[in-house]
C-alpha positions in Angstrom: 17.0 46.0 -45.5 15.3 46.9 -48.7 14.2 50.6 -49.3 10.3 50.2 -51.0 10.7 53.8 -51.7 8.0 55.5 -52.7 6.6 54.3 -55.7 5.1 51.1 -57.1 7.5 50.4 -59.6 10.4 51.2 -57.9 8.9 48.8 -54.7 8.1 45.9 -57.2 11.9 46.4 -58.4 13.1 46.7 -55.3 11.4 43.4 -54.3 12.7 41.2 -57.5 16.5 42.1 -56.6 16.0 41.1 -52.7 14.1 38.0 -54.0 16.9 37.3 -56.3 20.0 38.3 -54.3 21.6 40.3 -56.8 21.1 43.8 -58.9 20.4 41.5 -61.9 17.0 40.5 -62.0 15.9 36.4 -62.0 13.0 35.3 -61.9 12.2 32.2 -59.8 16.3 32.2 -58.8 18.0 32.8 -56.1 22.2 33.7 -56.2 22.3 35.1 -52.7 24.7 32.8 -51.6 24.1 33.2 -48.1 21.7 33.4 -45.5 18.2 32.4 -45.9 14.8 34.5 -46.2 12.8 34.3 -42.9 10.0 37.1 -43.0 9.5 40.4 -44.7 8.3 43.4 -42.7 5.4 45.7 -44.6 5.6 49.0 -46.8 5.1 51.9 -45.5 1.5 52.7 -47.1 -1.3 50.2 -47.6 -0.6 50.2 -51.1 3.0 49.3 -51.2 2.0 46.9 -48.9 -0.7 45.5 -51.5 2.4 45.1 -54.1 4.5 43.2 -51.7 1.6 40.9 -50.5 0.8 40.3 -54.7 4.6 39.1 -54.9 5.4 37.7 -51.8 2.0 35.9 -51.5 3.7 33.2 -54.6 6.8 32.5 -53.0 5.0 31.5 -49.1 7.2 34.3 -48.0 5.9 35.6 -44.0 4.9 38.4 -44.3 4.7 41.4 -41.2 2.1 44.1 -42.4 1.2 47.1 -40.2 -1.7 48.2 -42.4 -3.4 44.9 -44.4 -6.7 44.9 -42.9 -9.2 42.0 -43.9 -6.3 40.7 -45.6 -6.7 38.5 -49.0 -2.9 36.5 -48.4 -2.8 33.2 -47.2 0.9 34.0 -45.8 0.4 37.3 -44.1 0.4 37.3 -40.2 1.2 40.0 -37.2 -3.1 40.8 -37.6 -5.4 -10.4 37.3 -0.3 44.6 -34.1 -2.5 46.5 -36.9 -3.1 50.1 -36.3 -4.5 53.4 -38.2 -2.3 55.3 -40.0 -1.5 57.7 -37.2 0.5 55.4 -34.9 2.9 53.8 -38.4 6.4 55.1 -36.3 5.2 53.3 -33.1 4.3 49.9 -35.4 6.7 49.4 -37.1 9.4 50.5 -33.7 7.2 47.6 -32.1 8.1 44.9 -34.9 11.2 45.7 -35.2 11.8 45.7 -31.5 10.2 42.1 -31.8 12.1 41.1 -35.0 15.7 42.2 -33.3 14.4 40.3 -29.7 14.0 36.9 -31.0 17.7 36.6 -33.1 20.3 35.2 -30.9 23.4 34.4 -32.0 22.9 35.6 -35.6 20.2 33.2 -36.4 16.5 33.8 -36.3 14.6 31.6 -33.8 10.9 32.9 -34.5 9.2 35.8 -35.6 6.2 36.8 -33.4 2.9 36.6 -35.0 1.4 39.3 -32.6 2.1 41.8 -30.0 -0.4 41.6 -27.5 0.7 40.0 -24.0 4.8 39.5 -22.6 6.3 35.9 -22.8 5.2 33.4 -20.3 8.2 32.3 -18.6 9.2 29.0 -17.6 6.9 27.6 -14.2 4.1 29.3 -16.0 1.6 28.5 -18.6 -0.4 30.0 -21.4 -4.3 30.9 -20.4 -6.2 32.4 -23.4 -8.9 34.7 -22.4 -12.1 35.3 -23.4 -12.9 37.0 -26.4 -9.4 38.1 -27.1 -7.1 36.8 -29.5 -4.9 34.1 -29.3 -1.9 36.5 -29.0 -3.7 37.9 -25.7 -2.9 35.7 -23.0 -2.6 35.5 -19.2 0.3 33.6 -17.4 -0.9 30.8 -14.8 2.2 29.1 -12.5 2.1 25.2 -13.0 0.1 23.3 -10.8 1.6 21.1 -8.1 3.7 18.5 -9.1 3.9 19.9 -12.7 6.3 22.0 -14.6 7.1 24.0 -18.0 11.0 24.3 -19.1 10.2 26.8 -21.8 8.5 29.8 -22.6 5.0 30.5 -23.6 4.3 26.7 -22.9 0.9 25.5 -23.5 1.0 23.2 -21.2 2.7 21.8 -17.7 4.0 18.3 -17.4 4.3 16.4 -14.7 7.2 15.1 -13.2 8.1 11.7 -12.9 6.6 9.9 -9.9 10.3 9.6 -8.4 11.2 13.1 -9.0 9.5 16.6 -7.9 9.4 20.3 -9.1 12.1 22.8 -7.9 10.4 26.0 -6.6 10.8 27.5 -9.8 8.7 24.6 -11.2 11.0 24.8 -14.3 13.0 21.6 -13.6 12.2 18.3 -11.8 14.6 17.0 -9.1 15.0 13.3 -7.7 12.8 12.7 -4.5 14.7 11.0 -1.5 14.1 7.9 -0.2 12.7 7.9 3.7 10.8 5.9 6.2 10.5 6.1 10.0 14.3 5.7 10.9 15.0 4.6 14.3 17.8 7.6 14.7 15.5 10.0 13.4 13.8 12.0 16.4 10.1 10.0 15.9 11.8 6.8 15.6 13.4 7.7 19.1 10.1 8.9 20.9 8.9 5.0 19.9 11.7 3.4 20.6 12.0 4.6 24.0 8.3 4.7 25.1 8.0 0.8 23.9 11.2 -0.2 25.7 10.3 1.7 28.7 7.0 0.6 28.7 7.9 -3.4 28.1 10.4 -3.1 31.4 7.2 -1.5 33.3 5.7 -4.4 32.5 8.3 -6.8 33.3 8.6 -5.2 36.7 4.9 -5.9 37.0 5.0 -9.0 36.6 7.9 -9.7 38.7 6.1 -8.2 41.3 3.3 -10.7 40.8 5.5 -13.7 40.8 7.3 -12.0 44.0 4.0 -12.0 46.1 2.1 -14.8 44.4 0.7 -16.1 47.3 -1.1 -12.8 48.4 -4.9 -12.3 48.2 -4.7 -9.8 45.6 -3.0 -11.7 43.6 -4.6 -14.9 44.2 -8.2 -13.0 43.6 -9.0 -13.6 40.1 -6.8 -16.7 38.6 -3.0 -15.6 38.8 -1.9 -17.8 36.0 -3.8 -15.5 33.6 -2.5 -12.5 34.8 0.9 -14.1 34.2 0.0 -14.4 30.7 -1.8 -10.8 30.1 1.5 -9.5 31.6 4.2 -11.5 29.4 2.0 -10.6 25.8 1.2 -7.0 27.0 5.1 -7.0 27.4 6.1 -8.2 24.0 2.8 -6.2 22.7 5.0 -3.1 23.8 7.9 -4.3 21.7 6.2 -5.4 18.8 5.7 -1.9 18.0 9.4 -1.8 17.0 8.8 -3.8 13.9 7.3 -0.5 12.6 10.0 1.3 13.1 13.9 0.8 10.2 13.3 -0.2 6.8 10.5 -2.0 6.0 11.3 -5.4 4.5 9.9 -8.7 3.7 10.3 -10.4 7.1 9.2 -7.0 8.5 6.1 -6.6 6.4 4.9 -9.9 7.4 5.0 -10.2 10.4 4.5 -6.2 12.0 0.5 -7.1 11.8 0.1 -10.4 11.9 2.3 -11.1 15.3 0.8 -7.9 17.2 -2.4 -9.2 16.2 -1.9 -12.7 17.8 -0.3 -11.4 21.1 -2.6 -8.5 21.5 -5.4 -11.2 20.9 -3.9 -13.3 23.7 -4.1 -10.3 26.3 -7.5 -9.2 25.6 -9.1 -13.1 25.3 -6.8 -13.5 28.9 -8.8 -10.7 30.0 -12.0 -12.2 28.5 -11.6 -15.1 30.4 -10.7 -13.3 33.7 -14.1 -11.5 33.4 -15.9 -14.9 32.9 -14.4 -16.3 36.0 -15.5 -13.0 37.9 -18.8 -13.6 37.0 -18.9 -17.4 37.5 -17.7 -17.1 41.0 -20.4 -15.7 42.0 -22.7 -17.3 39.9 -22.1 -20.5 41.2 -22.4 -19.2 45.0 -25.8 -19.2 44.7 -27.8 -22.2 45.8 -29.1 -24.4 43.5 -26.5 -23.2 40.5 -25.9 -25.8 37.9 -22.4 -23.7 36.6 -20.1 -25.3 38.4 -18.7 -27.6 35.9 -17.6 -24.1 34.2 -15.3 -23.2 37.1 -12.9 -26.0 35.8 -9.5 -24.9 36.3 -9.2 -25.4 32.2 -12.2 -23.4 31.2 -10.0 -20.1 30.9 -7.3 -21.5 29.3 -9.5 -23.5 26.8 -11.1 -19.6 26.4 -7.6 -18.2 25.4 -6.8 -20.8 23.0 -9.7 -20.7 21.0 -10.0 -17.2 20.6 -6.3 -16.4 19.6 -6.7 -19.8 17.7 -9.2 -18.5 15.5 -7.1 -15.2 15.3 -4.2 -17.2 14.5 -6.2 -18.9 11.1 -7.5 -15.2 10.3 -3.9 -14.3 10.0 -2.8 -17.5 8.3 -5.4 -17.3 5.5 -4.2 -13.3 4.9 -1.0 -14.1 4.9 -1.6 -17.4 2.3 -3.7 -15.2 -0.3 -2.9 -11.3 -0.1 0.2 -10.9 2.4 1.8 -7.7 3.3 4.8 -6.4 1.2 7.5 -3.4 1.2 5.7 -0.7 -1.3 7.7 3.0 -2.4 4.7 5.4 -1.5 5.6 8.2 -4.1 2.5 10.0 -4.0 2.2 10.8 0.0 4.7 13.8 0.2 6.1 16.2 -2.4 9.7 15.5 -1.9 10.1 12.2 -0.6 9.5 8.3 -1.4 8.4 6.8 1.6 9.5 3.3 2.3 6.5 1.3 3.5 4.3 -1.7 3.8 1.4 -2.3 2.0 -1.2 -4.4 3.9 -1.8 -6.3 0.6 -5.3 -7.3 2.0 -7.1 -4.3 3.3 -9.9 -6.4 4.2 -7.8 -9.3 5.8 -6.3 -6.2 8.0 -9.6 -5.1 9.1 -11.1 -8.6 10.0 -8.2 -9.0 12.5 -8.6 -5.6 13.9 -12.6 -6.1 14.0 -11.9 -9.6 15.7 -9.9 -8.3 18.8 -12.7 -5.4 18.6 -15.2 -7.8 19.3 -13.1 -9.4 22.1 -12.5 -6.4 23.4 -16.6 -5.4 23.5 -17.4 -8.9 24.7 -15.1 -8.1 27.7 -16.4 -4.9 28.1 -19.9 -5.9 28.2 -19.5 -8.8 30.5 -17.2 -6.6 33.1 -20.3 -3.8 32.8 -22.6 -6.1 33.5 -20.9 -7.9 36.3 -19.4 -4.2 37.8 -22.0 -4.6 40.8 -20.9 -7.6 42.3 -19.4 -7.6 45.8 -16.1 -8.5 44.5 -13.2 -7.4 46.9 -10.7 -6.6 44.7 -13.3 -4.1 42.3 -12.0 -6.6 39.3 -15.2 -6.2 37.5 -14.6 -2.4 37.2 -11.1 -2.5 36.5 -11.7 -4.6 33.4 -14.7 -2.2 32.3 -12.5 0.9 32.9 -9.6 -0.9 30.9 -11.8 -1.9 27.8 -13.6 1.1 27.7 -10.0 2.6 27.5 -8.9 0.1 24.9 -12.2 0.8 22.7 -11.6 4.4 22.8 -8.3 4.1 21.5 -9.0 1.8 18.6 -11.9 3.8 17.5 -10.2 7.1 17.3 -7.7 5.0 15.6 -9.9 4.7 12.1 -10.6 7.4 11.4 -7.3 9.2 11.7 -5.3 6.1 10.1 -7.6 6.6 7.3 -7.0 10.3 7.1 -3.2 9.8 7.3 -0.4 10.0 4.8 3.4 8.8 4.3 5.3 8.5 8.0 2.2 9.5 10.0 0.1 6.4 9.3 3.0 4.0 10.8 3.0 6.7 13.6 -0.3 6.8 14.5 -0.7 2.5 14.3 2.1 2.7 16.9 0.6 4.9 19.3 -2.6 2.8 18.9 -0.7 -0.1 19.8 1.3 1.8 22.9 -1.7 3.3 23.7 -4.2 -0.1 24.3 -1.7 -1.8 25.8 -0.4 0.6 28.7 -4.7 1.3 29.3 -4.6 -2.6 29.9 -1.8 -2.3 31.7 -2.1 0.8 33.8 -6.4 0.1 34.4 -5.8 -3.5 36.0 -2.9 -4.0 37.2 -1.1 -0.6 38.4 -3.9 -0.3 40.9 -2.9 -3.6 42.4 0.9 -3.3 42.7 0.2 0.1 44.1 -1.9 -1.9 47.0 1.1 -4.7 47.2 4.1 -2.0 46.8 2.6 0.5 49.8 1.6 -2.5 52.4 4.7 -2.6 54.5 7.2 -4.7 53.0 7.0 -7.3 56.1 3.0 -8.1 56.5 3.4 -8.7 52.8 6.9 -11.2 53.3 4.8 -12.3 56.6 1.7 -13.2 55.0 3.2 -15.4 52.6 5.6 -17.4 54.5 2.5 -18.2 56.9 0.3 -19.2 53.7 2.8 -21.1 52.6 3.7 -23.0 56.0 0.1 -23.4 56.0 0.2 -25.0 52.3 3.3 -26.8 53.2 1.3 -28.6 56.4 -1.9 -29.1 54.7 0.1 -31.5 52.2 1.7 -32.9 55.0 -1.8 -33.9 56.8 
């Protein structure tokens, strides 16, 4: 600290031995031999301060004045913190206050320009207001997904797309890795309504097989309930390949194998509304539809729809197949472990495909829901695709809507959900009417029909 006492020749003195580090006076030298000149704090008058600014100005020396107004320095700062003369204690308390704050460790980091607003600290960012200063400032926390790990930052940064903010937001952590485990308590609720639901439908169709020869069973083409049985049943487990962690294999085949099964059931039930309607059709006298009451006609309609099912899925899976993808974005904290569909307009074909099965069913069953069938077939099949429609609809929008974990969640529940209202609308009713007939008629009535079949062949 150099005293400018009180005169102008004295101050200019005192400056030219602080400039030159020793009582001898040299100009344009400097023998301090340590240390290094960071800033100079102001006189105590406006005209002392005048001489340093003169002096100081030729050396580009920073300069802290209390009382240079409309200054004329280049290097003079702290503007089937100015004040009047009356507040020059409180000043210069304030700069030297800020001038003691910012050494550390006996070396000068920065000298503040201007007292105006506290330090921003890390997690928070610089906002200049309006028609203040730039030494005026508000602090703003960092956005989401963003930090600052220093003060008075300008700016927030983002973190790596693998790594998130702490709550501090002054540091970025790694994310960790997830997807829908099976031991996780979602991956159990799936696991154990698709198993449970594949035996239900197993006992089903044992049940069937058991009383094959029965009317209700016979009613409407048993073959075919056979076979919307065993795909609803491996429908129920193909919801499994959503659940563990995703791979190749996994990715390829979670759509494209539901698709073909589920294609399978609802063509199966296609075809079982097209025989309702037929057999009655053909009653009639004078009907020229007999020839499509060939016992192949169903099974021709089943092939051909899940054939051309079958080359929709071949063709996505030949151009833009699903692949494992780390979803980064979805949640905060994690990377999600997924698949992406590679084609979102291959995906939505095959979905608007068995849509269209699925309304051609319904429309048919509608249609036919009058006719004086015994069983009620026609109305089961309306009830069931009305069920299956209302599923996959609310399905699109919320899939859409969806993020991370949930999206695999709600495709499952779509898939659980359509297959148990085919399951539960057709065929529930019907083992309910075998199951609760006394256990004997039911024995009775099929050894008798199949005597009678037995003796029929014989004759």
């Amino acid at each position: 600290m150099y005293n400018s006492y009180s005169t102008e020749e004295r101050t200019l003195e005192s400056y030219l031995w602080w400039l030159s580090g020793t009582r001898q006076i040299i100009p344009n030298y400097n023998c301090r031999k340590g240390g290094k000149v960071v800033a100079v704090i102001g006189g105590a008058t406006s005209a002392l301060s005048v001489q340093m600014g003169t002096l100081f100005d030729l050396y580009h020396l920073p300069q802290l004045h209390s009382y240079l107004k409309n200054t004329q320095f280049e290097n003079v700062v702290g503007e089937q913190v100015f004040v009047d003369e009356n507040r020059r204690t409180e000043a210069h308390y304030a700069l030297m206050n800020y001038i003691y704050f910012n050494f550390y460790n006996g070396h000068v980091l920065y000298v503040p320009s201007a007292i105006c607003s506290a330090s921003c600290p890390a997690g928070f960012k610089k906002s200049l207001l309006e028609g203040k200063p730039p030494c005026c400032f508000s602090c703003s926390p960092c956005s989401e997904g963003e930090i600052s790990n220093y003060i008075d930052a300008e700016q927030c940064k983002k973190c790596p797309e693998d790594e998130y903010p702490n709550e501090q937001r002054d540091h970025c952590l790694p994310k960790s890795v997830t997807f829908l485990d099976v031991n996780e308590p979602w991956g159990k609720a799936v696991t154990a309504v698709a198993v449970s639901l594949s035996l239900l439908t197993a006992l089903v169709l044992w049940v069937f097989v058991k009383f094959q020869d029965t009317p209700i069973v016979q009613a409407n083409n048993r073959n075919l309930s056979y076979l919307l049985l065993t795909s609803l049943s491996f429908c129920f487990l193909c919801s499994l390949l959503f659940v563990g962690r995703p791979t190749a294999a996994s990715c390829l085949f979670r759509q494209t194998v539901f698709a073909v099964l589920f294609t399978v059931a609802v063509s199966s039930i296609l075809a079982k509304t097209i025989i309702v309607v037929l057999a009655f059709r053909v009653t009639r006298p004078g009907s020229r539809m007999g020839m499509f009451l060939h016992p192949r006609v169903p099974y021709c309609v089943v092939l051909i729809c899940s054939g051309i099912q079958g080359l929709f899925c071949a063709i996505w899976l030949g151009t833009h197949p699903p692949f494992p993808e780390a979803d980064t974005c979805s949640e905060s904290r994690y990377i999600i472990l997924t698949c992406n569909e590679g084609s979102t307009f291959a995906f939505y074909c095959v979905l608007g495909y068995m849509g269209f099965l699925a309304l051609g069913s319904f429309t048919i069953a509608f249609l036919a829901r009058n006719l004086p069938d015994a069983f009620n077939e026609a109305k089961f099949i309306t009830f069931s695709m009305l069920v299956f429609c209302s599923v996959w609809v609310s399905f699109l929008p919320t899939y859409q809507s969806s993020k991370g974990k949930a999206v695999m969640i709600v495709e499952i529940f779509s898939i659980l959900g359509s297959s148990a209202g085919l399951l539960g609308c057709i065929f529930i009713p019907k083992c309910l009417v075998i199951l609760l007939t006394s256990w004997e008629n039911n024995t009775k009535q099929t050894k008798n029909q199949r005597s009678s079949r037995s003796k029929n062949s014989f004759f």
